[in-house]
mmCIF file of the N, C-alpha and C atoms, coordinates in Angstrom:
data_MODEL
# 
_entry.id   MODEL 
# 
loop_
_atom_site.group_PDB 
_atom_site.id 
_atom_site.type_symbol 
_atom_site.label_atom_id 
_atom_site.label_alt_id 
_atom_site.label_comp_id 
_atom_site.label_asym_id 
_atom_site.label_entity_id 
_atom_site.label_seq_id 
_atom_site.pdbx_PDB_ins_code 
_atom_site.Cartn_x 
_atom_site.Cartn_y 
_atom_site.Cartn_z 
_atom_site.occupancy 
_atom_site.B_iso_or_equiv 
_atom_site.pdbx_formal_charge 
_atom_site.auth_seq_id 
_atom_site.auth_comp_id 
_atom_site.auth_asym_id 
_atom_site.auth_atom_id 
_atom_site.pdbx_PDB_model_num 
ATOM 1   N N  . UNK A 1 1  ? 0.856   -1.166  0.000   1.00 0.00 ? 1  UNK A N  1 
ATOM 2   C CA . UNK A 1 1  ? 0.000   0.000   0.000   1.00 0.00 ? 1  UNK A CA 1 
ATOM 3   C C  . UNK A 1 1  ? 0.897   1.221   0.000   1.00 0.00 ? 1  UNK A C  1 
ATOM 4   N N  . UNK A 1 2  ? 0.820   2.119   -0.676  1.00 0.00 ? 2  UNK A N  1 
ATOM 5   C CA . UNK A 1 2  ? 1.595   3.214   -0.839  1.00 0.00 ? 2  UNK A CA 1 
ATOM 6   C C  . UNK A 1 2  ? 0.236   4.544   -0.855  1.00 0.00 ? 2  UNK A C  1 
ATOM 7   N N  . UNK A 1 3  ? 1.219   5.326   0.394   1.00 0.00 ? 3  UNK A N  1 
ATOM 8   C CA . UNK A 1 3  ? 0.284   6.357   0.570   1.00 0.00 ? 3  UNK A CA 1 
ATOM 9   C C  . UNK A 1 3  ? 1.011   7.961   -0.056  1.00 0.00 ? 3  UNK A C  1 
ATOM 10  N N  . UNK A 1 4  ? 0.579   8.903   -0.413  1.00 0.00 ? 4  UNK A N  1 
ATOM 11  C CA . UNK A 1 4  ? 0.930   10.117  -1.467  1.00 0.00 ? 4  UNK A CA 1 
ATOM 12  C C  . UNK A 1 4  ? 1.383   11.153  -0.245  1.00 0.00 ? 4  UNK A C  1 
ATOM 13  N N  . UNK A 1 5  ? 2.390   11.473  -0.086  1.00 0.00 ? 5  UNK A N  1 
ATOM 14  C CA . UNK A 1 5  ? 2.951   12.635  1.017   1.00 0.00 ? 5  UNK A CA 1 
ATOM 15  C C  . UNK A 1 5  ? 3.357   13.799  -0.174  1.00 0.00 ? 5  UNK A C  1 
ATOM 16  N N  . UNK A 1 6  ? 3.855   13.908  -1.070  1.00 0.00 ? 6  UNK A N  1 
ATOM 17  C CA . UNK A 1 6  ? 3.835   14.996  -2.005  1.00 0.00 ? 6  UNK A CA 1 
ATOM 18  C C  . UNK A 1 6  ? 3.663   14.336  -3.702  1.00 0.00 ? 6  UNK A C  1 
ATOM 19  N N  . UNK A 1 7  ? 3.086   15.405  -4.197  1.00 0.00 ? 7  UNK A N  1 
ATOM 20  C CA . UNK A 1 7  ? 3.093   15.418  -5.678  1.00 0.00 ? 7  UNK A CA 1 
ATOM 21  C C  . UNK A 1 7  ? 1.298   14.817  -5.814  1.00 0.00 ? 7  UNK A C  1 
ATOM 22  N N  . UNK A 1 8  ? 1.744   14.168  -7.570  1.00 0.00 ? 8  UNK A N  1 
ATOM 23  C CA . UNK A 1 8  ? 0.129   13.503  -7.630  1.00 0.00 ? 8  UNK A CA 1 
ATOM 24  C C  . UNK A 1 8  ? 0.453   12.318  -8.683  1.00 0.00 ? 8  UNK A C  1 
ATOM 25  N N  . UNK A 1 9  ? -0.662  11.578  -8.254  1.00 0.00 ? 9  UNK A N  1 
ATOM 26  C CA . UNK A 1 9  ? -0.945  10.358  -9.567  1.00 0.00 ? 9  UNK A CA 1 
ATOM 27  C C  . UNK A 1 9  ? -2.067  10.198  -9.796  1.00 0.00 ? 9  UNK A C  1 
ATOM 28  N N  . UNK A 1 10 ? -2.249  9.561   -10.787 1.00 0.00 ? 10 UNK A N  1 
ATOM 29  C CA . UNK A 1 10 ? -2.941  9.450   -11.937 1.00 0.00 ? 10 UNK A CA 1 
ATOM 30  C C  . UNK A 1 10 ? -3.664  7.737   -11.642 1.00 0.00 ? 10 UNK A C  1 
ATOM 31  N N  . UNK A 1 11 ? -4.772  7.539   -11.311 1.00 0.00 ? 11 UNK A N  1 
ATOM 32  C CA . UNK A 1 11 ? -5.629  6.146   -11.385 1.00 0.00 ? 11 UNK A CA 1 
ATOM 33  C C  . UNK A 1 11 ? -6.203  5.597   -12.643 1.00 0.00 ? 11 UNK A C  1 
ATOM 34  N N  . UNK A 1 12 ? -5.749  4.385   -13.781 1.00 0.00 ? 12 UNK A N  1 
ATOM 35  C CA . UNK A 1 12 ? -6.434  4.397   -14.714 1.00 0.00 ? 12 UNK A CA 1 
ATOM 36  C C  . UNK A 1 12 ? -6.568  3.085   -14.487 1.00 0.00 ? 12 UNK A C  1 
ATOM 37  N N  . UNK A 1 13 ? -7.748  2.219   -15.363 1.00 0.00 ? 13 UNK A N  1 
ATOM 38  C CA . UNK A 1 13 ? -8.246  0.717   -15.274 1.00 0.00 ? 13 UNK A CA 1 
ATOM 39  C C  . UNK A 1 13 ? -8.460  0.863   -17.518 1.00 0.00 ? 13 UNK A C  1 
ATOM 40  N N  . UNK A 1 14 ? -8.319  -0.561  -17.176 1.00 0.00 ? 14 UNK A N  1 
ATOM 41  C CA . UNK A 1 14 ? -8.596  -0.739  -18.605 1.00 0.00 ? 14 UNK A CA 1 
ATOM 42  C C  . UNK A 1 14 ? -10.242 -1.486  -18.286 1.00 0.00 ? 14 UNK A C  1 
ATOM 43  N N  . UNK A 1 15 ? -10.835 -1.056  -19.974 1.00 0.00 ? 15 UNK A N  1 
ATOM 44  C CA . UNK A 1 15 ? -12.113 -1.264  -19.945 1.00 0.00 ? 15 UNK A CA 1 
ATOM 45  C C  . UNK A 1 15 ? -12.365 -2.312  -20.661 1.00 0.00 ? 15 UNK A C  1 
ATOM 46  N N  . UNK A 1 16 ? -13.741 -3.198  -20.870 1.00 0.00 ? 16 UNK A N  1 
ATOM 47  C CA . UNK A 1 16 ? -13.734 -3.307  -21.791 1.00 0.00 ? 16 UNK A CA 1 
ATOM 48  C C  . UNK A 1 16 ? -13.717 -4.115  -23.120 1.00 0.00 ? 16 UNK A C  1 
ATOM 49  N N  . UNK A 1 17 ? -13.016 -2.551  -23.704 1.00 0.00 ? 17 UNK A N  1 
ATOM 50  C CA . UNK A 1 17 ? -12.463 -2.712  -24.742 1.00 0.00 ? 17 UNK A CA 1 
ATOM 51  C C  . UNK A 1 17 ? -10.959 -2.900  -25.112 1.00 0.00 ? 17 UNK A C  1 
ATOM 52  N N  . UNK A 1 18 ? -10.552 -2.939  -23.730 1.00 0.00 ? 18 UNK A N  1 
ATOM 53  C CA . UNK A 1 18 ? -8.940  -2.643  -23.500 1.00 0.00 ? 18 UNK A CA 1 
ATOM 54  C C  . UNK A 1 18 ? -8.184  -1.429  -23.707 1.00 0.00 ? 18 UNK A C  1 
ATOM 55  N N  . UNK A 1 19 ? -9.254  -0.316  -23.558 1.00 0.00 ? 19 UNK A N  1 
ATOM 56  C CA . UNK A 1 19 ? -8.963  0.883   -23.972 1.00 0.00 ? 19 UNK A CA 1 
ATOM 57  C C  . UNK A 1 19 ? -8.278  1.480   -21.918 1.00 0.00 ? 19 UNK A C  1 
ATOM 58  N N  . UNK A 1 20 ? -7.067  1.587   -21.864 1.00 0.00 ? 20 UNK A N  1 
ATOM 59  C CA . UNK A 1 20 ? -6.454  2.497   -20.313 1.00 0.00 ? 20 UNK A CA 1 
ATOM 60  C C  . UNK A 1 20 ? -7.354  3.736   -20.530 1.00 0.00 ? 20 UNK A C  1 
ATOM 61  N N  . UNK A 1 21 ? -8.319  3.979   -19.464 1.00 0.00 ? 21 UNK A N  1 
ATOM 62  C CA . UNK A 1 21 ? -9.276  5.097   -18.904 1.00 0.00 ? 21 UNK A CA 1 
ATOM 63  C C  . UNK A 1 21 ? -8.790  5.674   -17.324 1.00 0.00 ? 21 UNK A C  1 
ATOM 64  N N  . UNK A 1 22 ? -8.168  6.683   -17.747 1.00 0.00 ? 22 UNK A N  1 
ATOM 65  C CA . UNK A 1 22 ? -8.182  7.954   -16.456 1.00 0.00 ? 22 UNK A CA 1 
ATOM 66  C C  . UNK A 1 22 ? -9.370  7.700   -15.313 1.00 0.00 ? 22 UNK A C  1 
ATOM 67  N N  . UNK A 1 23 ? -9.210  7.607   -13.983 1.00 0.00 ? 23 UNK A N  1 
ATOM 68  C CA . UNK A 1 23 ? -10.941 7.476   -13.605 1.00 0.00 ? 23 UNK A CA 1 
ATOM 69  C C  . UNK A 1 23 ? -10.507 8.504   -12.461 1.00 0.00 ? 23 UNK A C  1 
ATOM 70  N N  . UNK A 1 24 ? -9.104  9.367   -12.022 1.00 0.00 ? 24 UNK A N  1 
ATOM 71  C CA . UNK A 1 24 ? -9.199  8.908   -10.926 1.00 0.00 ? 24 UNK A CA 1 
ATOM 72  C C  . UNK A 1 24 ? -7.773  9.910   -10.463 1.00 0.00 ? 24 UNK A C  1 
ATOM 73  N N  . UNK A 1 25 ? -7.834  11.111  -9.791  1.00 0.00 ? 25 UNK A N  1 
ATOM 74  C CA . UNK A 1 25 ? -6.284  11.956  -9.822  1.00 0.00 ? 25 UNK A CA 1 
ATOM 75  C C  . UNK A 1 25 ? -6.071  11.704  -8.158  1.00 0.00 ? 25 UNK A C  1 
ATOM 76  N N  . UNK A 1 26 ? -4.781  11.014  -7.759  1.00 0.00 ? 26 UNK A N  1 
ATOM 77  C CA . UNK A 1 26 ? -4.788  11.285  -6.439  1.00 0.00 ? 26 UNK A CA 1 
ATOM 78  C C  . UNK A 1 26 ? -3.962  12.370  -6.221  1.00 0.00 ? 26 UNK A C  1 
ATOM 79  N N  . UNK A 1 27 ? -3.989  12.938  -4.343  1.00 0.00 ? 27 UNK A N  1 
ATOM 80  C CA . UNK A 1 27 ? -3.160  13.830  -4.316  1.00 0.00 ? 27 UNK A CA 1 
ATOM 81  C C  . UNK A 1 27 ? -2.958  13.711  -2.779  1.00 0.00 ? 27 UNK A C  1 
ATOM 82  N N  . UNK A 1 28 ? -1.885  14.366  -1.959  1.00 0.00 ? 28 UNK A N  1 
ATOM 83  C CA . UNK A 1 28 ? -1.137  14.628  -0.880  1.00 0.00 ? 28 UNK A CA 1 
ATOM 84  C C  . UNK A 1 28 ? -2.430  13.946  0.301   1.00 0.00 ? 28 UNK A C  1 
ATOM 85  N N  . UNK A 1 29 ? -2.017  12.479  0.938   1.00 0.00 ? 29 UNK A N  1 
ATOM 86  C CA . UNK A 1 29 ? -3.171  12.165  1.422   1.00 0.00 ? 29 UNK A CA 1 
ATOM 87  C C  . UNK A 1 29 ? -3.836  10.844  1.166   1.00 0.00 ? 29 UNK A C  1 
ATOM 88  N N  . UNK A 1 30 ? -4.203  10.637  0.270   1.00 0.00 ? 30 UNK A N  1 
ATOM 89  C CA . UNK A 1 30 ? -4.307  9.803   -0.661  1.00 0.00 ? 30 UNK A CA 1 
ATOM 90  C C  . UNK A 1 30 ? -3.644  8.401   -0.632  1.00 0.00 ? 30 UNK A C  1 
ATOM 91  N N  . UNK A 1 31 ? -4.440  7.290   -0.964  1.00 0.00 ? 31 UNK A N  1 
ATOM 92  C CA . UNK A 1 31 ? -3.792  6.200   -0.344  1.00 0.00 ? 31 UNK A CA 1 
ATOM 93  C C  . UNK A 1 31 ? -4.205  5.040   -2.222  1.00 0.00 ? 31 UNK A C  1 
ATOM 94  N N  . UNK A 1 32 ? -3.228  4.106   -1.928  1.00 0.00 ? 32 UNK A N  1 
ATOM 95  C CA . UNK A 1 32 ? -3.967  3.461   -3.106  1.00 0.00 ? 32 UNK A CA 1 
ATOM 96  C C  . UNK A 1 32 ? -2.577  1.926   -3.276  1.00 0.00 ? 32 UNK A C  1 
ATOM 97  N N  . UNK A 1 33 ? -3.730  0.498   -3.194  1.00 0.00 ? 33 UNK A N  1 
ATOM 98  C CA . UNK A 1 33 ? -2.950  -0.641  -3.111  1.00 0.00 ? 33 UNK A CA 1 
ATOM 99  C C  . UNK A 1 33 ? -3.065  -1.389  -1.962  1.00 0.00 ? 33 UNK A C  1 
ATOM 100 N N  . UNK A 1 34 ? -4.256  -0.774  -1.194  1.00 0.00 ? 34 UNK A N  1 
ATOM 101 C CA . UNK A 1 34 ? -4.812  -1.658  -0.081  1.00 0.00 ? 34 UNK A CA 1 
ATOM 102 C C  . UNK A 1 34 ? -5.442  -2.510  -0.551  1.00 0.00 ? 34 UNK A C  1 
ATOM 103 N N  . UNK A 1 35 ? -6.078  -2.342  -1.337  1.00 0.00 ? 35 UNK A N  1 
ATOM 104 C CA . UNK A 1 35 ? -6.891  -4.341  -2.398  1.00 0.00 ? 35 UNK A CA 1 
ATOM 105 C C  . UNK A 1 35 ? -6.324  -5.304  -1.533  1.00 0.00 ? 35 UNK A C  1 
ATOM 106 N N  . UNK A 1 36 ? -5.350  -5.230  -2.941  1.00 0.00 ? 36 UNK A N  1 
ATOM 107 C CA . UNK A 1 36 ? -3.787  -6.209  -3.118  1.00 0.00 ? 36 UNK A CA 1 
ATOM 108 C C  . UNK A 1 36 ? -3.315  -6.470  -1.755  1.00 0.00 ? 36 UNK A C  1 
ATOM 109 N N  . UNK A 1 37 ? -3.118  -5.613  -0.704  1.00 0.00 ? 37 UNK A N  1 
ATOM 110 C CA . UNK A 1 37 ? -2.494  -5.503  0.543   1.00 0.00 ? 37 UNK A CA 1 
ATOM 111 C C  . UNK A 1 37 ? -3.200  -6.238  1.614   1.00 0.00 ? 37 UNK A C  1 
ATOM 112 N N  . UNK A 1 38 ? -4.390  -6.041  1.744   1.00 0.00 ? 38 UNK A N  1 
ATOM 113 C CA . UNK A 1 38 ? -5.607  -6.757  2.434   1.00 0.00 ? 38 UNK A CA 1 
ATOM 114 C C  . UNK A 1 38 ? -5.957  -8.359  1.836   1.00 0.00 ? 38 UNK A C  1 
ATOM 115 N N  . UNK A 1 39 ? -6.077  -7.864  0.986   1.00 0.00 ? 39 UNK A N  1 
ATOM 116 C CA . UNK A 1 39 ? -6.692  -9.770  0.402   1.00 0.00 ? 39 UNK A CA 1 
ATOM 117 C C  . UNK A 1 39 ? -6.022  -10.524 -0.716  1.00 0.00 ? 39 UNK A C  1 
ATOM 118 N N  . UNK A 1 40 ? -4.754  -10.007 -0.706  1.00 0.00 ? 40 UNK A N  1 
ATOM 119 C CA . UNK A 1 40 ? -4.006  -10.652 -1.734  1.00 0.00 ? 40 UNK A CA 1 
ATOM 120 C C  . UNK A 1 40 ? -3.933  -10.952 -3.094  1.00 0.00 ? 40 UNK A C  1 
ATOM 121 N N  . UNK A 1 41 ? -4.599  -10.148 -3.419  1.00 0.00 ? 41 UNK A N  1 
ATOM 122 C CA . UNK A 1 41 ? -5.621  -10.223 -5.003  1.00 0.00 ? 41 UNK A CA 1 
ATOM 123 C C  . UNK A 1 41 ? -4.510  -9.515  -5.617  1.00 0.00 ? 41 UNK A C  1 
ATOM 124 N N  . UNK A 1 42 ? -4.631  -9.504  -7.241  1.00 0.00 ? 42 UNK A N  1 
ATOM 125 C CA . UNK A 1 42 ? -4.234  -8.823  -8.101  1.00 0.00 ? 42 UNK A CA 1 
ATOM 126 C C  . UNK A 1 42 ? -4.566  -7.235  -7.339  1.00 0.00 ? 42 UNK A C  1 
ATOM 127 N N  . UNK A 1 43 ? -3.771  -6.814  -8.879  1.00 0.00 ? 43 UNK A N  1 
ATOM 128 C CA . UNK A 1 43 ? -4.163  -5.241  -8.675  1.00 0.00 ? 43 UNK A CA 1 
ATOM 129 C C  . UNK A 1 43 ? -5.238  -4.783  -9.532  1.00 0.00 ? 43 UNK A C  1 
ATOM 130 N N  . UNK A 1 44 ? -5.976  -3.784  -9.208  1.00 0.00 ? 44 UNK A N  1 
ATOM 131 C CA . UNK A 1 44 ? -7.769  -4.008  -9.840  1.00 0.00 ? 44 UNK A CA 1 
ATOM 132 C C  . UNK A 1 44 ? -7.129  -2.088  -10.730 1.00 0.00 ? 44 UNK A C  1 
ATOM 133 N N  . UNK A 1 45 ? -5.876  -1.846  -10.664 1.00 0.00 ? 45 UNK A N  1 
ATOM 134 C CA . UNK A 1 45 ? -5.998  -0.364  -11.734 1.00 0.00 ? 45 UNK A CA 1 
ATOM 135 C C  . UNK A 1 45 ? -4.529  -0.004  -11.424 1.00 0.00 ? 45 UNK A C  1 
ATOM 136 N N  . UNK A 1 46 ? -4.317  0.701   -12.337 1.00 0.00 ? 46 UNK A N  1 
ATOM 137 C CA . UNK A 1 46 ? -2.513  1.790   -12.844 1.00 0.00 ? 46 UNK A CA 1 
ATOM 138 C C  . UNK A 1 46 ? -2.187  2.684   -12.041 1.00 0.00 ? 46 UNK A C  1 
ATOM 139 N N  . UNK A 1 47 ? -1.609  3.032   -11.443 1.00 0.00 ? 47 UNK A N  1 
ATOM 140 C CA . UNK A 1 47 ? -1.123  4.102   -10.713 1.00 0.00 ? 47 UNK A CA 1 
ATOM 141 C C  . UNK A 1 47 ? -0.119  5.341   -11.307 1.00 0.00 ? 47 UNK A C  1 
ATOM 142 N N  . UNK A 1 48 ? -0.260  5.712   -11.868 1.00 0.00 ? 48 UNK A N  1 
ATOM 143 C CA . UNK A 1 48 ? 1.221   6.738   -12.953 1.00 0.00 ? 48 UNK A CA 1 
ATOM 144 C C  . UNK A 1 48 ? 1.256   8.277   -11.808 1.00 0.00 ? 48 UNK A C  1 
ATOM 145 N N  . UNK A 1 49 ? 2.838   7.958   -11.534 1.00 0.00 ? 49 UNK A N  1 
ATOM 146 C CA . UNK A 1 49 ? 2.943   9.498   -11.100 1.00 0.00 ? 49 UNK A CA 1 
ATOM 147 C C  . UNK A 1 49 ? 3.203   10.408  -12.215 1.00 0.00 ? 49 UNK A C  1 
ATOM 148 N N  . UNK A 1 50 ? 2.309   11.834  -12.202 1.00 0.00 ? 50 UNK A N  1 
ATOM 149 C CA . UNK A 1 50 ? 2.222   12.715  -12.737 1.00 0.00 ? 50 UNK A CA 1 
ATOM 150 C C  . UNK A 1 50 ? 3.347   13.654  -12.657 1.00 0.00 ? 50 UNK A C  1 
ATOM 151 N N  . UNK A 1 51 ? 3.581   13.904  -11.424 1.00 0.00 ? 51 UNK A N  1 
ATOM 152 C CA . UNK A 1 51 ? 4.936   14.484  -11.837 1.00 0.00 ? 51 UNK A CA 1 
ATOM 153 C C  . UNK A 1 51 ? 5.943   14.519  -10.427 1.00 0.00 ? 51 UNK A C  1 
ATOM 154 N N  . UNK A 1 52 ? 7.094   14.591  -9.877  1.00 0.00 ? 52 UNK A N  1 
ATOM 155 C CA . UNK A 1 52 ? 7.411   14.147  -8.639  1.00 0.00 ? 52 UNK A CA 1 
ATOM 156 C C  . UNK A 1 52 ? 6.789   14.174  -7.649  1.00 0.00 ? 52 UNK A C  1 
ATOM 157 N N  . UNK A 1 53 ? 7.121   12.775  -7.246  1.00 0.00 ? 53 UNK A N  1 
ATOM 158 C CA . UNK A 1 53 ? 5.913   12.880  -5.839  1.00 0.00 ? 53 UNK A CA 1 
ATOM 159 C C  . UNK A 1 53 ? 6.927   12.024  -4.928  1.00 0.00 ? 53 UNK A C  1 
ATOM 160 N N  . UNK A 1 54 ? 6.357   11.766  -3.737  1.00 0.00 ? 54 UNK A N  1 
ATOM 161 C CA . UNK A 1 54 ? 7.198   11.243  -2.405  1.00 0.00 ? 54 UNK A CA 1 
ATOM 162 C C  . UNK A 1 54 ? 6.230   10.595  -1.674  1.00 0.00 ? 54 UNK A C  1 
ATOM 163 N N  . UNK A 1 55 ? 6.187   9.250   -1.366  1.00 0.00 ? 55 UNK A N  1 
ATOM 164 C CA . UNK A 1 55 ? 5.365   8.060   -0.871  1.00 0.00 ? 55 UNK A CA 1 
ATOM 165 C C  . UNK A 1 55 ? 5.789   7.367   0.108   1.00 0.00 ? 55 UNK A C  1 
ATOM 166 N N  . UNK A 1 56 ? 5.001   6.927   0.665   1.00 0.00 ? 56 UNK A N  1 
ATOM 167 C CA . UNK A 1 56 ? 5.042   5.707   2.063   1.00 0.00 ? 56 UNK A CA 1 
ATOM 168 C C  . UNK A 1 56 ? 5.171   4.909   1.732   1.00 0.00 ? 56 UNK A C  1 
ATOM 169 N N  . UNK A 1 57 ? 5.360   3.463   2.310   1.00 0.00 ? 57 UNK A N  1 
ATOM 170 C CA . UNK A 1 57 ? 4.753   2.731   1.728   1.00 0.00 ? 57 UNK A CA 1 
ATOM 171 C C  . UNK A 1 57 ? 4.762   1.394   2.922   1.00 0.00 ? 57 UNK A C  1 
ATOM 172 N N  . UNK A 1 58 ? 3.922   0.738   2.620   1.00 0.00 ? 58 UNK A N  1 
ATOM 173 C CA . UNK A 1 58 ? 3.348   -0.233  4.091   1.00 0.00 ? 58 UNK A CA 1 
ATOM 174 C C  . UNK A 1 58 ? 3.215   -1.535  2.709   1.00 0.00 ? 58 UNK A C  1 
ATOM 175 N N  . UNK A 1 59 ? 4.699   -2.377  3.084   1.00 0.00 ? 59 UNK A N  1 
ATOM 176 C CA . UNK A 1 59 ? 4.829   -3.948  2.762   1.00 0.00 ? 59 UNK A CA 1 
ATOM 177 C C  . UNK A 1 59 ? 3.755   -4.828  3.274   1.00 0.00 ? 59 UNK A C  1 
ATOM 178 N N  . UNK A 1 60 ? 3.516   -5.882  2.817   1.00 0.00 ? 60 UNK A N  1 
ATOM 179 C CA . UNK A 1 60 ? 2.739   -7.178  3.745   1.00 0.00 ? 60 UNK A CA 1 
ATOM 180 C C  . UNK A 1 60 ? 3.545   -7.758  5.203   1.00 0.00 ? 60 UNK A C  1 
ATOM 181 N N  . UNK A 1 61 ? 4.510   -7.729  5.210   1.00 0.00 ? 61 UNK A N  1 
ATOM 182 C CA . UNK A 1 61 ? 5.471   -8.219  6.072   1.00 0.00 ? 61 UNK A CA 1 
ATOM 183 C C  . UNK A 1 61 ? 4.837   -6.849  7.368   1.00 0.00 ? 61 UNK A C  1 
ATOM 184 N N  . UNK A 1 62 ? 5.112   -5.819  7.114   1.00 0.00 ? 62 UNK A N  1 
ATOM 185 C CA . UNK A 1 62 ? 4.265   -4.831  8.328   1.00 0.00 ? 62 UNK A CA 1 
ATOM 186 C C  . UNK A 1 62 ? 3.302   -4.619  8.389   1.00 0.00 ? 62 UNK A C  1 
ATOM 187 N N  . UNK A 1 63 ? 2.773   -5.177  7.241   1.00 0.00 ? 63 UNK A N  1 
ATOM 188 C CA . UNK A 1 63 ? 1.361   -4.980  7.686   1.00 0.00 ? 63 UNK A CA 1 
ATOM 189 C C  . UNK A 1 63 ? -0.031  -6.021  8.398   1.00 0.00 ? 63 UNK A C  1 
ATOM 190 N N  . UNK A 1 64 ? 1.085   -7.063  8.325   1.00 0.00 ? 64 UNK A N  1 
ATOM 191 C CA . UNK A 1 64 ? 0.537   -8.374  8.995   1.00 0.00 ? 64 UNK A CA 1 
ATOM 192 C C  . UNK A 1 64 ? 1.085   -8.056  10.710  1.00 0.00 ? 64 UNK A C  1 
ATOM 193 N N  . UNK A 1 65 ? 2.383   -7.524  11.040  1.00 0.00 ? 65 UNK A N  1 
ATOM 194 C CA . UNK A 1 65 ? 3.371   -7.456  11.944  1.00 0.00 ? 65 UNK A CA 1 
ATOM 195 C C  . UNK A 1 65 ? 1.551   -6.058  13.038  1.00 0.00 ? 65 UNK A C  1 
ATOM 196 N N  . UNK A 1 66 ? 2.035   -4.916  12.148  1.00 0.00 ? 66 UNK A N  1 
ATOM 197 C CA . UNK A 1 66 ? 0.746   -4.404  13.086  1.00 0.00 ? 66 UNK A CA 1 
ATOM 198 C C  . UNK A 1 66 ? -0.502  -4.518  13.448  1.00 0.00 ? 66 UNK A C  1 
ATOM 199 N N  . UNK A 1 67 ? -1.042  -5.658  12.229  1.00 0.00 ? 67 UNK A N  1 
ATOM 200 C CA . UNK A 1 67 ? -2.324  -6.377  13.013  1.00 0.00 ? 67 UNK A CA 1 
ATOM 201 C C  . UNK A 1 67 ? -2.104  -7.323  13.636  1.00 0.00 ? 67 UNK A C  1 
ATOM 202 N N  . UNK A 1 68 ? -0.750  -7.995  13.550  1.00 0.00 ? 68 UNK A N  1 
ATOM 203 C CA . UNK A 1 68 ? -0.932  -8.586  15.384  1.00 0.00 ? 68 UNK A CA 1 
ATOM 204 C C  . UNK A 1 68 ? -0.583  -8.142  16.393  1.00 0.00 ? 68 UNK A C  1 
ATOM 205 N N  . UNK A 1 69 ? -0.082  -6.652  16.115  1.00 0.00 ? 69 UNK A N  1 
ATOM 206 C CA . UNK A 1 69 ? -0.276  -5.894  17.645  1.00 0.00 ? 69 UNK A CA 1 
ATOM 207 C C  . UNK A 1 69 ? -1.263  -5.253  18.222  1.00 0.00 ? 69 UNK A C  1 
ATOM 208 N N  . UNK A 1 70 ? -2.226  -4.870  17.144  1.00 0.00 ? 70 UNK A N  1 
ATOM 209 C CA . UNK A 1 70 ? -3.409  -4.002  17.075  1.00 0.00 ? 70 UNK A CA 1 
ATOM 210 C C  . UNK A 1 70 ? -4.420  -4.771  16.015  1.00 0.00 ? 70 UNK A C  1 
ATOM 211 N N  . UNK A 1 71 ? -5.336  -5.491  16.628  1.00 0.00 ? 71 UNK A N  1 
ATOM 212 C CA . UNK A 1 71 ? -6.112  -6.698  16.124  1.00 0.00 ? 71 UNK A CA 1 
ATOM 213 C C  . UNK A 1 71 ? -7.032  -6.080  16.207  1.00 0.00 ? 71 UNK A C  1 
ATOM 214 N N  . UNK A 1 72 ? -7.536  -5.159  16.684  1.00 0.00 ? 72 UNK A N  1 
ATOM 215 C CA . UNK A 1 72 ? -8.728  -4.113  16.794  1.00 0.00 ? 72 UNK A CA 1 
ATOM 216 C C  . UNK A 1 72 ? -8.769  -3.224  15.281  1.00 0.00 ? 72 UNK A C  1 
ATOM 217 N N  . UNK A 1 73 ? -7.668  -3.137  14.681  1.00 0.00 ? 73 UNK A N  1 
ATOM 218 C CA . UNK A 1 73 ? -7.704  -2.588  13.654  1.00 0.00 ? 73 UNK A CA 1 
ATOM 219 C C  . UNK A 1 73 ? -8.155  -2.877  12.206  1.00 0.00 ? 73 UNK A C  1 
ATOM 220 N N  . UNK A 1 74 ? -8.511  -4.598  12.200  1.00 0.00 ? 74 UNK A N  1 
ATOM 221 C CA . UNK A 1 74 ? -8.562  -5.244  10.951  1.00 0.00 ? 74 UNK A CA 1 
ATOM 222 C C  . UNK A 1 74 ? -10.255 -4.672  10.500  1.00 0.00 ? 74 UNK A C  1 
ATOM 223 N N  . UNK A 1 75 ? -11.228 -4.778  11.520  1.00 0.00 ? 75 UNK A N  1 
ATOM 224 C CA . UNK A 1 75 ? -12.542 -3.489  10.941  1.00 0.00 ? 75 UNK A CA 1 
ATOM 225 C C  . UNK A 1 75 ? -12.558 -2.657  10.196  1.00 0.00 ? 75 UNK A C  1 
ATOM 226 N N  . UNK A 1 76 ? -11.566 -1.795  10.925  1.00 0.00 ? 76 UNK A N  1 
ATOM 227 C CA . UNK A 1 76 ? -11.475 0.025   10.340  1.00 0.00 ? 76 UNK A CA 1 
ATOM 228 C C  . UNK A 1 76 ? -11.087 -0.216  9.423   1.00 0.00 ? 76 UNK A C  1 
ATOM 229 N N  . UNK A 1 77 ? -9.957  -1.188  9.078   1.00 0.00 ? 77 UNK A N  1 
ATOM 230 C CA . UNK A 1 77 ? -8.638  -1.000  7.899   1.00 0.00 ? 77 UNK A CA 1 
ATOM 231 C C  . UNK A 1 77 ? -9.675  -1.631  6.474   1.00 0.00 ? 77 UNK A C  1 
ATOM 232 N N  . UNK A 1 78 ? -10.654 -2.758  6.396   1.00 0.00 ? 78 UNK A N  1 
ATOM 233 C CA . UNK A 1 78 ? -11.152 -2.823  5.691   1.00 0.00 ? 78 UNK A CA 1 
ATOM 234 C C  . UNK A 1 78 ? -12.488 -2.161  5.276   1.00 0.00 ? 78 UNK A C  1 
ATOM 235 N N  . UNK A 1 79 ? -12.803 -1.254  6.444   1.00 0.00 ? 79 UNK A N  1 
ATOM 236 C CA . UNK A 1 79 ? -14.117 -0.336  6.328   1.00 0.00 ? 79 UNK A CA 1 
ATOM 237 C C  . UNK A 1 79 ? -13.575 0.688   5.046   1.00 0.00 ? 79 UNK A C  1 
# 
C-alpha cells in the first residue's frame, strides 16, 4: 500500500475494450494498493505518477506485523 505525502498520480483501469481510462487523480493524502495488501488479489488499476511525488509505503510483512499488535484494527482497515 503506498500512501501520497507529495506530488500527484494518476488512477487508470482498462475497460472493456482494452482501452487504459483515467478514472481517478490522487493527491497529498491519498492512499492506493490496499486491495492487493488486504486480500491478496491482483491489482484491480494503474497508478502513474504525474509528476514528482514522495510516498510511504506499508509492505505485507508490516502490515501483517501491526495487526498482530493491534487486532482491533482489521474493521477500520477494511471499512
Amino acid at each position: 500500500m503506498f500512501i501520497i505525502a507529495k506530488g500527484e498520480c494518476a488512477v487508470s483501469v482498462v475497460d472493456e475494450k482494452k482501452n487504459k481510462k483515467k478514472i481517478k487523480t490522487l493527491r497529498p493524502g491519498d492512499y492506493f494498493g490496499e486491495i492487493a495488501l488486504m486480500y491478496g488479489c491482483k491489482r484491480t488499476a494503474d497508478v502513474t505518477s504525474n509528476k514528482y511525488s514522495t510516498l510511504a509505503m506499508l509492505n505485507r510483512a508490516n502490515y501483517r506485523e501491526l495487526l498482530f499488535e493491534f487486532p482491533q484494527m482489521i474493521g477500520e482497515l477494511k471499512k
